[in-house]
C-alpha positions in Angstrom: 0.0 -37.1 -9.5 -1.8 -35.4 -6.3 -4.1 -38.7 -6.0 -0.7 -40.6 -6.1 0.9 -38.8 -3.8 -1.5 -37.7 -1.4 -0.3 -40.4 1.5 3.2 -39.0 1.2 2.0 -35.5 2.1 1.5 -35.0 5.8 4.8 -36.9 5.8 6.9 -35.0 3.5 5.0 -31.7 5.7 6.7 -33.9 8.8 9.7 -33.6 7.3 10.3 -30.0 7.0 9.5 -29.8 10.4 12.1 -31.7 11.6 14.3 -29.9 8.8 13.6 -26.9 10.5 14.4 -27.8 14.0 17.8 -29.4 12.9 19.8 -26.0 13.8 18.1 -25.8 17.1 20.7 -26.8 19.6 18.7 -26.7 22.4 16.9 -29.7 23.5 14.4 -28.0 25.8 13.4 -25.8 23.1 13.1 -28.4 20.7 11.3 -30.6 22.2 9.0 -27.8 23.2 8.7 -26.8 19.7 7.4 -30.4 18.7 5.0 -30.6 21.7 3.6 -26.7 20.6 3.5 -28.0 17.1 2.1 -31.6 17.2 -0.3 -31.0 19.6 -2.2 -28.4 17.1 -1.5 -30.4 14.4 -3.4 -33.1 16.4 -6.4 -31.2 17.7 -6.5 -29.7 14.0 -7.1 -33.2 12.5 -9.4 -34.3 15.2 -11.6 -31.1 14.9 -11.3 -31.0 11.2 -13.1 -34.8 11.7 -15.9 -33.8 14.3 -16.3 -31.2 11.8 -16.7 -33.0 8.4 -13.4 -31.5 7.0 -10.5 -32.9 5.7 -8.5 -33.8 8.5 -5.1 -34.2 6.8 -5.3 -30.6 5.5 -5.7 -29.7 8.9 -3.4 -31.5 10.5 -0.9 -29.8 7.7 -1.9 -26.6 8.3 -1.4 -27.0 12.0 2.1 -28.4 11.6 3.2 -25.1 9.7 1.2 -22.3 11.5 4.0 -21.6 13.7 6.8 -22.1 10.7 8.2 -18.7 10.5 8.3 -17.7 14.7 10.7 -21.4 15.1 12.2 -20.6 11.8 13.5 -17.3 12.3 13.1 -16.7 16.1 10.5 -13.2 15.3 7.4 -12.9 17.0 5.6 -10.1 14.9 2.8 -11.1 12.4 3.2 -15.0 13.1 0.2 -16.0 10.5 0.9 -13.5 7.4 4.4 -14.1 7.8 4.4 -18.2 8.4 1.8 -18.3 5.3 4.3 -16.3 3.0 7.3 -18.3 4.5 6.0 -21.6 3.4 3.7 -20.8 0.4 6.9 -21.3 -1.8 8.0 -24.4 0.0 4.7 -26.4 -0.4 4.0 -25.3 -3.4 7.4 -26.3 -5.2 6.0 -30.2 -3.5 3.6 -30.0 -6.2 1.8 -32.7 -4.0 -1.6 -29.9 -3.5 -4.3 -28.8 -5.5 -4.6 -25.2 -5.5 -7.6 -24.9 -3.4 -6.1 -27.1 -1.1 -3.0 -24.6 -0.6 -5.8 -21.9 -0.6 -7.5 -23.9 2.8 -3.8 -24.8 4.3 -2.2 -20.9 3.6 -5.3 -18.8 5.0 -6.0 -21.1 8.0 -2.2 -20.2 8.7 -2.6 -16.3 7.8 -5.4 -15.9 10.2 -4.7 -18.2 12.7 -4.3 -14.7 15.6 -7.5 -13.1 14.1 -9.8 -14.8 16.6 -12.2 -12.0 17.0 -13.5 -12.4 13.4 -15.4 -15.6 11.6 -13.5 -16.9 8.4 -13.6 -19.8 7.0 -14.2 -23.5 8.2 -10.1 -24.3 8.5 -9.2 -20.9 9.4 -11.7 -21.9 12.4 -10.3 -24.8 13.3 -6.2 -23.9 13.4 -7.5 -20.8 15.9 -9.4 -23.4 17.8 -6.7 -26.2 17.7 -4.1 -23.9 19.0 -6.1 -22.3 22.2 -6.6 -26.2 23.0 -3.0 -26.8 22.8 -2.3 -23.9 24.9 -4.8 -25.4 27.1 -3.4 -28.6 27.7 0.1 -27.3 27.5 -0.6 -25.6 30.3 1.6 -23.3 28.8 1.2 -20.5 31.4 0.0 -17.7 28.8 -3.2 -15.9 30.5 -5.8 -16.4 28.0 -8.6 -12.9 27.0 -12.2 -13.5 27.8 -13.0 -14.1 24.4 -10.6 -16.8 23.9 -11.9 -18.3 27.3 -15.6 -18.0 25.4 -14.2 -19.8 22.2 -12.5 -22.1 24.2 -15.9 -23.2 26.7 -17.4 -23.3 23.3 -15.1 -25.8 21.7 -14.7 -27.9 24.7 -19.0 -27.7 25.0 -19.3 -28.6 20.7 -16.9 -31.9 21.9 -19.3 -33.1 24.9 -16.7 -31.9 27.6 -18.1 -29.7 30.0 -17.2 -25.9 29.6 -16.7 -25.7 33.3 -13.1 -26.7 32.9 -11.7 -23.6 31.8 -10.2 -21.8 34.7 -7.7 -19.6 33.7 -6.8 -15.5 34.6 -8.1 -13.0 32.1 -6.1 -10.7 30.4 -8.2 -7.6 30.2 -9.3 -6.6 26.8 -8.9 -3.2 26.2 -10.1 -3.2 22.5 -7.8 -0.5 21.5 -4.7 -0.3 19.8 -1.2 0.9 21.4 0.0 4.4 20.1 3.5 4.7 20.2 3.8 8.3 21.5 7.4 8.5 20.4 8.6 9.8 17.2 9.5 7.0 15.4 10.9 8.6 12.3 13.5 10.1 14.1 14.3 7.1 16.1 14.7 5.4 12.5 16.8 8.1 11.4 19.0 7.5 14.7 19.2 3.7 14.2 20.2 4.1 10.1 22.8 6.1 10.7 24.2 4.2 13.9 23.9 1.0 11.5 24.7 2.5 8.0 28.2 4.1 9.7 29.5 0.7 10.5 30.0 -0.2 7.1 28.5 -3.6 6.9 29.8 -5.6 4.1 26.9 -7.9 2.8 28.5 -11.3 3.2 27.0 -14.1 5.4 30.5 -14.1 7.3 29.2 -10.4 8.8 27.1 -11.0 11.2 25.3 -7.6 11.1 24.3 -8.5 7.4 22.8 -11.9 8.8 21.0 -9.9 11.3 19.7 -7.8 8.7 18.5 -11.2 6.2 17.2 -12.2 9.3 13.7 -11.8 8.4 13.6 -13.5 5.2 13.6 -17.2 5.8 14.3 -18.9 2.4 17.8 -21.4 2.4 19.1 -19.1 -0.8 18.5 -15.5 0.8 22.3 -14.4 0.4 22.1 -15.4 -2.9 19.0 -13.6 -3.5 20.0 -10.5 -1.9 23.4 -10.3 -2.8 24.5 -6.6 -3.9 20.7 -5.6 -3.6 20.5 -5.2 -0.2 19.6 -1.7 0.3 15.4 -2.1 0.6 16.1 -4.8 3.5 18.3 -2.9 5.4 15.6 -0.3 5.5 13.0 -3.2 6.9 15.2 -4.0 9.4 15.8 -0.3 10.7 12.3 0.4 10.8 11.4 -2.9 12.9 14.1 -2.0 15.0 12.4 1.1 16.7 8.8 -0.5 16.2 7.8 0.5 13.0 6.1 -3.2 12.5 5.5 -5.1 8.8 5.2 -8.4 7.7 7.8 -9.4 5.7 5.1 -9.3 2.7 1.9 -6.8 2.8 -0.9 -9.3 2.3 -2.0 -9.9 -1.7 1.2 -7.8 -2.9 3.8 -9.0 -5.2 6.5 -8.3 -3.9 8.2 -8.9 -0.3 9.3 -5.9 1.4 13.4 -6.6 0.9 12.9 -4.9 -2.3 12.6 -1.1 -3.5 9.3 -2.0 -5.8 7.5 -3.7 -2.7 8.3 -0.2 -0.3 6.7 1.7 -3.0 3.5 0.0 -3.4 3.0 -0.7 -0.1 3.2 3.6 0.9 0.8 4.2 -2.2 -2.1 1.8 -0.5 -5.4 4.1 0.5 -4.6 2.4 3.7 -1.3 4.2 4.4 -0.6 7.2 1.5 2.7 7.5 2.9 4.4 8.5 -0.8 5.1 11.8 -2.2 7.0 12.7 -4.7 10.0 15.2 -4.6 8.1 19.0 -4.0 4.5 17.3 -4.8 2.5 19.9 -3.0 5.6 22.0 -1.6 6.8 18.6 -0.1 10.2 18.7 1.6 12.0 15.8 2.8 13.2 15.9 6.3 14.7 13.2 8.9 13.8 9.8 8.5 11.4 9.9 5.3 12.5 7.1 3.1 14.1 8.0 0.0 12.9 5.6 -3.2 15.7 6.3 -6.3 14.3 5.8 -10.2 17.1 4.5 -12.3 20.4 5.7 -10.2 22.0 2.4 -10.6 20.6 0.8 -13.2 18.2 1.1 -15.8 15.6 -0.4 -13.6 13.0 2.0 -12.0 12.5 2.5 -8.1 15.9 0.6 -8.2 17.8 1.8 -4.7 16.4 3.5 -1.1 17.4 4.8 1.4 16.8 6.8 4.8 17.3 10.7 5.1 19.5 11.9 7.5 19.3 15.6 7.1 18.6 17.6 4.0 19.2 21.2 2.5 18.5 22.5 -0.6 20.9 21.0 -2.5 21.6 17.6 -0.8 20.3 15.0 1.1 22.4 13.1 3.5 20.9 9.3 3.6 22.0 6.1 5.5 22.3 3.4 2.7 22.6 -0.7 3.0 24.7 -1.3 -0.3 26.0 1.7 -1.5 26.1 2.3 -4.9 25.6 -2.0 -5.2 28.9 -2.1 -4.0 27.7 -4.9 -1.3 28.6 -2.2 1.9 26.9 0.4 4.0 27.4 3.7 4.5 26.3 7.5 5.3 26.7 9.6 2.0 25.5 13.0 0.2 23.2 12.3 -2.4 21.9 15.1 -4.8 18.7 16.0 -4.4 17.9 16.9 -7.9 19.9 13.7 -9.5 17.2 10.4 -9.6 15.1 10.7 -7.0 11.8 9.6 -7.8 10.2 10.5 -4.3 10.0 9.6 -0.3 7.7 7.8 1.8 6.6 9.4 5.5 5.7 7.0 7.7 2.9 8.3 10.2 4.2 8.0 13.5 1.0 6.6 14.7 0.9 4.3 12.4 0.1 0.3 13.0 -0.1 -2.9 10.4 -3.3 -3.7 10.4 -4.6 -6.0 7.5 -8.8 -5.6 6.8 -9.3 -7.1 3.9 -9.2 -10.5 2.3 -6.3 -12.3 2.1 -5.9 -13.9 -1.4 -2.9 -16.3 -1.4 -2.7 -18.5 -4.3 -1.3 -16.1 -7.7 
């Protein structure tokens, strides 16, 4: 069926393009969005040739690198979150192999990671895309190293390396610390949010603000009266506590409960304790993760602490009690809670390890 198919796929790939730009009402933009994503669709192919690779893969993978930025409008994490947006979509084509998706879904994944060597596609989306923005003359100042990569590319195609002229950013090789404590701004923001009773219907435009991130056609559908783990991703990237929509080889996406948890319990963060584990006391703006206090379904409900005593914690909730609204409510603190996670206000995504995406 694949071998039968195979000249329908950089079409049918064409197509969702389009079908993702039909919403975009503005010409300008649209038309920018085609030049942005033919172009590195086009330098894909043509480097994937010089380079002995398959160039339709290439070309495919450069069509969708940008998928989830034009999809949604979010610039955080624009390679693990494009590669999870469309994994679903190309794989219900059935029209790939599974190492082909393997090629097409890490060149997109690590298309920003130009500081590191991966793999022969991965190599060639990064390189495709600093030629678009080359010949785009897209105005973005360009780091030393992508100058280098760029004079090397151009050098590797017989053009002279001379013609890169562009101004530096500097490269400071460290990483931003946000200063600010950003469990108490989350604590702020929840509350603010969690008090307007939000009624989870696509007609309030709060709750679309809050599905935002999750770019699937059925999302209402899929969130509908479970709610409550999304609105707690959408808090936390509103005062720069930044995730991808998926942590990298998890299970689950981070609009549910289970995903929260296992993400907190990685060596990476250890950002989960449970209720009095060690003397542990939850205070303003931990995350509260429920065991079975709707359902019979474990780590089933969260939530963000507003203020705590001995007794009671007060928590800002997206779908209270699965009733499809927010709200600010008393919870006890003795009654179902199976523990909180504690985000380190220092903390910053930052994926090191091998990204796996075919399961």
């Amino acid at each position: 069926m694949i071998c039968e198919n195979k000249f329908k796929r950089l079409e049918s790939v064409r197509g969702l393009v389009h079908e993702m730009l039909l919403n975009t009402e503005n010409t300008s933009v649209k038309q920018e969005v085609y030049v942005h994503l033919f172009g590195v669709s086009n330098f894909a192919s043509m480097l994937a040739m010089r380079r002995g690779q398959d160039s339709e893969i290439a070309a495919i993978a450069g069509l969708l690198h940008g998928f989830y930025f034009y999809k949604t409008g979010i610039k955080e994490f624009p390679g693990p979150n494009s590669a999870d947006a469309v994994r679903p979509i190309i794989r219900s084509t059935q029209l790939f192999t599974d190492e082909e998706l393997f090629f097409i879904l890490r060149a997109i994944f690590y298309q920003e990671d130009r500081h590191q060597v991966h793999g022969t596609y991965e190599e060639i989306i990064k390189d495709a895309i600093l030629l678009q923005m080359y010949f785009q003359n897209t105005g973005k100042n360009l780091s030393k190293a992508d100058m280098h990569r760029l004079q090397n590319v151009f050098i590797e195609l017989g053009i002279s390396g001379e013609h890169v002229e562009a101004e530096c950013d500097s490269d400071t090789g460290a990483l931003k610390r946000n200063a600010e404590d950003r469990r108490l701004m989350l604590a702020d923001f929840a509350e603010m949010l969690a008090g307007q009773n939000i009624i989870g219907v696509p007609e309030d435009e709060r709750y679309r603000e809050i599905c935002k991130y999750w770019p699937d056609s059925d999302i209402y559908k899929v969130l509908e009266g479970k709610w409550c783990a999304a609105f707690v991703y959408h808090c936390c990237m509103q005062v720069g506590i930044l995730l991808p929509i998926r942590y990298p080889n998890c299970t689950y996406r981070l609009a549910g409960v289970g995903a929260w948890l296992d993400w907190a319990q990685l060596p990476e963060t250890g950002f989960f304790y449970h209720d009095k584990q060690d003397g542990f006391e939850p205070a303003r703006g931990d995350i509260v993760v429920y065991e079975k206090l709707l359902s019979d379904d474990s780590h089933d409900h969260t939530g963000i602490v507003i203020a705590c005593d001995d007794n009671k914690i007060l928590v800002a909730e997206g779908n209270k009690d699965n009733k499809n609204y927010s709200s600010v409510l008393y919870r006890d603190r003795s009654h179902c809670i199976h523990g909180y996670i504690r985000i380190d206000n220092s903390y910053q995504f930052h994926f090191s390890g091998e990204y796996i995406p075919i399961r």
